[in-house]
C-alpha positions as CSV (number, residue, x, y, z in Angstrom):
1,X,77.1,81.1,63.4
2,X,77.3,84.2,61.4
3,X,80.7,86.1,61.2
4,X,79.3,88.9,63.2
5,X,79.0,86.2,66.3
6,X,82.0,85.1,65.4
7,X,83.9,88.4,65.7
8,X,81.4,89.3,68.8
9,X,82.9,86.2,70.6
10,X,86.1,86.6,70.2
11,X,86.1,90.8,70.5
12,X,84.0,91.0,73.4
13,X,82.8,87.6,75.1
14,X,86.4,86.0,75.6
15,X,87.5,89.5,76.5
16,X,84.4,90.0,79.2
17,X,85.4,86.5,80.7
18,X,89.0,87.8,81.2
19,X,90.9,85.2,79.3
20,X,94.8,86.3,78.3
21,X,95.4,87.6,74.7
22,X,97.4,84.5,74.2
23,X,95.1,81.9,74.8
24,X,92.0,83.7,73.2
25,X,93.6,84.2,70.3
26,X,94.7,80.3,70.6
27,X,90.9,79.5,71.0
28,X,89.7,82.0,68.6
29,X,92.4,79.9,66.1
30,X,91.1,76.2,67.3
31,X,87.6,77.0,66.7
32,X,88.5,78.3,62.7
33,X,90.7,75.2,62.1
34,X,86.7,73.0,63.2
35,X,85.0,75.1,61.0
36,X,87.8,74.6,58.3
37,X,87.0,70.9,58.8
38,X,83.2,71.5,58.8
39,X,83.9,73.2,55.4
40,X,86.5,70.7,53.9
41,X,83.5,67.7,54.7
42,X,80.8,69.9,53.1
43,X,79.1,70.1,56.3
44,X,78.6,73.9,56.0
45,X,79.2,76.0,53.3
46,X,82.1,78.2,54.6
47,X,84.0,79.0,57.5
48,X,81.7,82.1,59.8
49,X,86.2,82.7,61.2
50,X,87.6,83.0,58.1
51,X,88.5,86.6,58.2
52,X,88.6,87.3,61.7
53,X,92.0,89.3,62.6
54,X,93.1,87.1,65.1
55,X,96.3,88.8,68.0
56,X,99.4,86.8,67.8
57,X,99.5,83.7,70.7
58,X,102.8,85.2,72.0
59,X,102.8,86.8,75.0
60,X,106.3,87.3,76.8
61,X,105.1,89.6,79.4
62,X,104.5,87.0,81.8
63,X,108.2,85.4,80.6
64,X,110.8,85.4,83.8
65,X,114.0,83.9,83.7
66,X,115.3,82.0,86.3
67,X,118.5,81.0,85.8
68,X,120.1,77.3,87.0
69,X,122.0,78.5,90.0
70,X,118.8,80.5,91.3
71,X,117.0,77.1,90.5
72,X,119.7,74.9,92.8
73,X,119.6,77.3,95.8
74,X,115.6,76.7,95.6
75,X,115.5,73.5,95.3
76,X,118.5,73.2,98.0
77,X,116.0,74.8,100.5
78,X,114.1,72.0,100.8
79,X,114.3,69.0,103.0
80,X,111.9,66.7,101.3
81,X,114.4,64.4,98.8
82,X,111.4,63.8,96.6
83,X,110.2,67.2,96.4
84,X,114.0,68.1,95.5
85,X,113.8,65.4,92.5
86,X,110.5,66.6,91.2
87,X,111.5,70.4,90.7
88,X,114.8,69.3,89.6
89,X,113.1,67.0,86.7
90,X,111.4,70.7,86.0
91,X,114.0,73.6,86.3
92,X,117.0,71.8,85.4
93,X,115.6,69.1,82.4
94,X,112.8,70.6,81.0
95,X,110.2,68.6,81.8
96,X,106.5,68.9,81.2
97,X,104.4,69.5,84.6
98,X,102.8,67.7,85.7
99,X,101.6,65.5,82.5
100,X,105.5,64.5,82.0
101,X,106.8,64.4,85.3
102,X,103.9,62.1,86.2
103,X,104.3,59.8,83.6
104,X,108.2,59.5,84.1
105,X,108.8,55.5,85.8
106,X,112.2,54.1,87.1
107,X,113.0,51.8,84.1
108,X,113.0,54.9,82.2
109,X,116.3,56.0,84.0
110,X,119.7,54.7,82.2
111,X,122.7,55.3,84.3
112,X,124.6,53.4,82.6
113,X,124.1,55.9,79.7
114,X,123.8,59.0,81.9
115,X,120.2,59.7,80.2
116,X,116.2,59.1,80.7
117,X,113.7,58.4,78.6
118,X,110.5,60.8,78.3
119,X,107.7,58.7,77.9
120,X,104.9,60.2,74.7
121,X,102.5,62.2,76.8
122,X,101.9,65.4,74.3
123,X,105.1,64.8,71.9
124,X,106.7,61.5,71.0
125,X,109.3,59.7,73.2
126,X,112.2,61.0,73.3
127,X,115.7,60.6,75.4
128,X,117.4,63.3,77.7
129,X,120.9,64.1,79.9
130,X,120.7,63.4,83.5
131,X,122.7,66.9,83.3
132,X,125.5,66.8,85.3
133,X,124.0,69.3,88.4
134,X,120.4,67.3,88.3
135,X,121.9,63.8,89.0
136,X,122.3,64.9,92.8
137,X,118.9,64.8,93.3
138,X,118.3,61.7,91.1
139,X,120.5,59.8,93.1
140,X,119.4,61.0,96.4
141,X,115.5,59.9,95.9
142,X,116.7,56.8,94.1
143,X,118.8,55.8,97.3
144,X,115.9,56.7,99.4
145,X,112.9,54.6,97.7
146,X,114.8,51.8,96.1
147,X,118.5,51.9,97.4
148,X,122.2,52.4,97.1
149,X,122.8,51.0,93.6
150,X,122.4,53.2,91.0
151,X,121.9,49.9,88.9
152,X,119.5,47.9,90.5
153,X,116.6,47.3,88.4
154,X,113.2,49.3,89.7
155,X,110.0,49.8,88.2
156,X,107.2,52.0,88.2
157,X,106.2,55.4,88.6
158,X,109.1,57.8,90.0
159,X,106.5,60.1,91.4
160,X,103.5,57.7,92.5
161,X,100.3,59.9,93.5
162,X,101.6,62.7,91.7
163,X,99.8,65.6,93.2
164,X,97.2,67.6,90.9
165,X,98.4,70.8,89.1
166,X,96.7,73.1,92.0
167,X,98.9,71.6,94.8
168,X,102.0,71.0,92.9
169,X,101.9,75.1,92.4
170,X,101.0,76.2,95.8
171,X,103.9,74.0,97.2
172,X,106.2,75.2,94.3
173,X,105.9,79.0,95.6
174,X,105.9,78.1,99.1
175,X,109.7,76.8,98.2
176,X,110.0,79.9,96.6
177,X,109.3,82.2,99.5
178,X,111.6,79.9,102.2
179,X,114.4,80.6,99.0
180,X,113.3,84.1,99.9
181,X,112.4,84.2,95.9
182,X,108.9,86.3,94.4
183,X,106.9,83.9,93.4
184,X,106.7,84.1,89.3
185,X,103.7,84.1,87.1
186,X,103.2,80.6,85.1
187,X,105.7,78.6,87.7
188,X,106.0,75.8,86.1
189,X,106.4,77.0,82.1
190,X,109.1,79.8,83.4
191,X,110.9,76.5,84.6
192,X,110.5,75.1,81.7
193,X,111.4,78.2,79.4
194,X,114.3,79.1,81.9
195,X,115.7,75.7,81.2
196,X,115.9,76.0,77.5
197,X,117.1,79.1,77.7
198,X,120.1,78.6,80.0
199,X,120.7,75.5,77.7
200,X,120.9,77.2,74.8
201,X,122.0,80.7,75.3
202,X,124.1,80.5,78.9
203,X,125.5,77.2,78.3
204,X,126.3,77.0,74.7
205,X,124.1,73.9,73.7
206,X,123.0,73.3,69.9
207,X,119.0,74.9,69.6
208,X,118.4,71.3,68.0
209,X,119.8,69.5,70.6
210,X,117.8,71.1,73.2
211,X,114.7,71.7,71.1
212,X,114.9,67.3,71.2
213,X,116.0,67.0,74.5
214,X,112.7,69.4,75.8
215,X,110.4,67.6,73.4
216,X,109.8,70.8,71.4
217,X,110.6,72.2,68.0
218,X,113.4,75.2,67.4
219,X,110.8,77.3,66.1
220,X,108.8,76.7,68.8
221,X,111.2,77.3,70.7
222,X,112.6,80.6,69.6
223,X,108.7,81.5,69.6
224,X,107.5,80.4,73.2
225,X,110.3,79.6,75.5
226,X,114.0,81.4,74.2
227,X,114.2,84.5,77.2
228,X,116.8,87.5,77.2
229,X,118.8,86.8,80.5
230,X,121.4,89.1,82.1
231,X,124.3,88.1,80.3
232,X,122.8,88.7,76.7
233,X,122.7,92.5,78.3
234,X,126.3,92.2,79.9
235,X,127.1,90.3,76.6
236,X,125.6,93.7,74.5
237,X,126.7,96.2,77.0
238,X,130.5,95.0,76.4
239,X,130.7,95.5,72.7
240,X,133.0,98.1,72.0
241,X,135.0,97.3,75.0
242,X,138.1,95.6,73.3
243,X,138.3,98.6,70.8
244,X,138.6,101.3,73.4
245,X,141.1,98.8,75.1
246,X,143.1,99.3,71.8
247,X,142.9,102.4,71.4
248,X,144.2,103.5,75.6
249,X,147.8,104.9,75.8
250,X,148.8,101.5,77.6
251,X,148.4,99.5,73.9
252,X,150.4,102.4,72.5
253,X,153.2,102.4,74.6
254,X,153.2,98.7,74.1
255,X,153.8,99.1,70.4
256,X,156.4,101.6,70.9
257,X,158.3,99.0,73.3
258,X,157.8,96.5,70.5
259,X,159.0,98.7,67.5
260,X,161.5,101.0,69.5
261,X,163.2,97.6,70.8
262,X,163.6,99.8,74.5
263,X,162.0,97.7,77.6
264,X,158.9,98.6,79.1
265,X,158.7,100.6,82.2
266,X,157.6,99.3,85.0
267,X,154.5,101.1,85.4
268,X,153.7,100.4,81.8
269,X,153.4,96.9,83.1
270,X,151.4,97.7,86.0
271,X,149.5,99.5,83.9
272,X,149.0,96.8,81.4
273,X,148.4,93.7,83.9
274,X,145.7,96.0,85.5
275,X,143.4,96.8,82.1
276,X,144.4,93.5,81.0
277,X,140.8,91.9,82.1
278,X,137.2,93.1,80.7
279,X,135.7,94.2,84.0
280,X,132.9,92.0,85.1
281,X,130.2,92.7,87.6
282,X,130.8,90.5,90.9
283,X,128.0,91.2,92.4
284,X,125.1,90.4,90.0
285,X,121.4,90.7,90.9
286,X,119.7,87.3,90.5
287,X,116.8,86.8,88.0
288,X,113.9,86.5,90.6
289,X,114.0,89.7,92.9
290,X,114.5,88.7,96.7
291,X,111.5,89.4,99.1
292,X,111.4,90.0,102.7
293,X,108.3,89.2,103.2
294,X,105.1,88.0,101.0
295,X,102.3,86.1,101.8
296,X,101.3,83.3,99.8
């Protein structure tokens, strides 16, 4: 290949085919690191890539956040205790679908410990939470297919005949649409990124801890999967806030009462008691936009 093929291929056949930015530039970047190889073994002379501006891999515009409580009424709408367990091993742990999910058996669950094991599938093994709102639907499908005792010894796969990708994302918009929930772009890797994010940024969690529990690193993470939600902007939107609190005639007539050694009035304290709370929104818009009616 000459480096005019090379930039024809990437400039104009990958676009033609309609591939993302993302993945052709992730293509574009395979394809130099074989010819690097070719070159390194003296199998060619040089690399026909080397040189070829290549588009950044990220691509957030298909990124939607979903946040854990959206994820719970979803997964609440459906009846099927396995199907419950599956998205719940998605939205709410992190896991890969469907290599990680499928690969997951029941000696890997520890409830003794409270945690799982993630057999190597793309990363190395590593061990998770049963998180605290997950275990529900753990315990349900455990009771189902091997019984009440969270202890008794089982084996095998969780999921057996785990369906293909194809299926597992038609069924995981149809719950979706009965959650009365648009259906999002990439289903299963917004799961996945909305689950390290609401680790991390919602909940408070160490980036390390998470980037382990999810089988990623925190570059990676801040990279590929770390989302704005709602309450960074509620978060953003309140700074200032306390300042102006300060500043009010309430705070002043406080010092006053404190210096001047005189009580406060009694509308003072009404006063006080009522500003004495940042106002929140009660009433805030979930992540996924309801629909009334879409077709699948």
């Amino acid at each position: 290949m000459t480096p005019e093929q090379c930039h024809d291929f990437y400039n104009v056949h990958l676009l033609k085919e309609g591939i993302a930015d993302s993945y052709r530039a992730k293509t574009a970047k395979i394809i130099r690191e074989f010819f690097d190889k070719a070159v390194k073994f003296e199998l060619i002379d040089k690399n026909p890539f080397a040189g070829l501006e290549i588009t950044s891999e990220v691509n957030m515009d298909r990124h939607v956040f979903i946040d854990r409580q959206t994820i719970k009424l979803m997964i609440d709408t459906a009846a099927d205790v396995r199907w419950r367990c599956l998205v719940g091993f998605a939205g709410l742990c992190g896991l890969r679908t469907r290599s990680e999910i499928a690969a997951i058996c029941w000696e890997h669950i520890h409830w003794d410990t409270n945690t799982f094991t993630v057999p190597s599938v793309k990363t190395k093994e590593r061990l998770v939470p049963i998180f605290g709102d997950f275990r529900e639907y753990l315990e349900a499908y455990h009771r189902q297919v091997v019984g009440p005792d969270m202890l008794k010894v089982a084996s095998g796969p969780i999921f057996p005949d785990c369906p293909k990708q194809a299926p597992l994302t038609r069924r995981l918009n149809r719950t979706a649409l009965k959650a009365q929930l648009n259906p999002w772009p990439k289903p299963w890797m917004n799961l996945r990124s909305s689950c390290e994010t609401s680790l991390v940024t919602v909940l408070g969690f160490d980036l390390n801890n998470v980037s382990k529990w999810l089988g990623n690193s925190p570059d990676i993470a801040r990279k590929h999967y770390l989302q704005i939600t709602p309450e960074d902007i509620a978060k953003a939107s309140a700074i200032g806030s306390e300042k102006k609190s300060a500043d009010s005639p309430q705070t002043e007539g406080a010092q006053e009462s404190k210096t001047g050694g005189f009580a406060k009035s009694t509308r003072t304290k009404t006063r006080e008691k009522e500003t004495k709370h940042t106002r929140e929104d009660s009433n805030l818009q979930p992540s996924v936009p309801k629909t009334d009616a879409l077709s699948n």
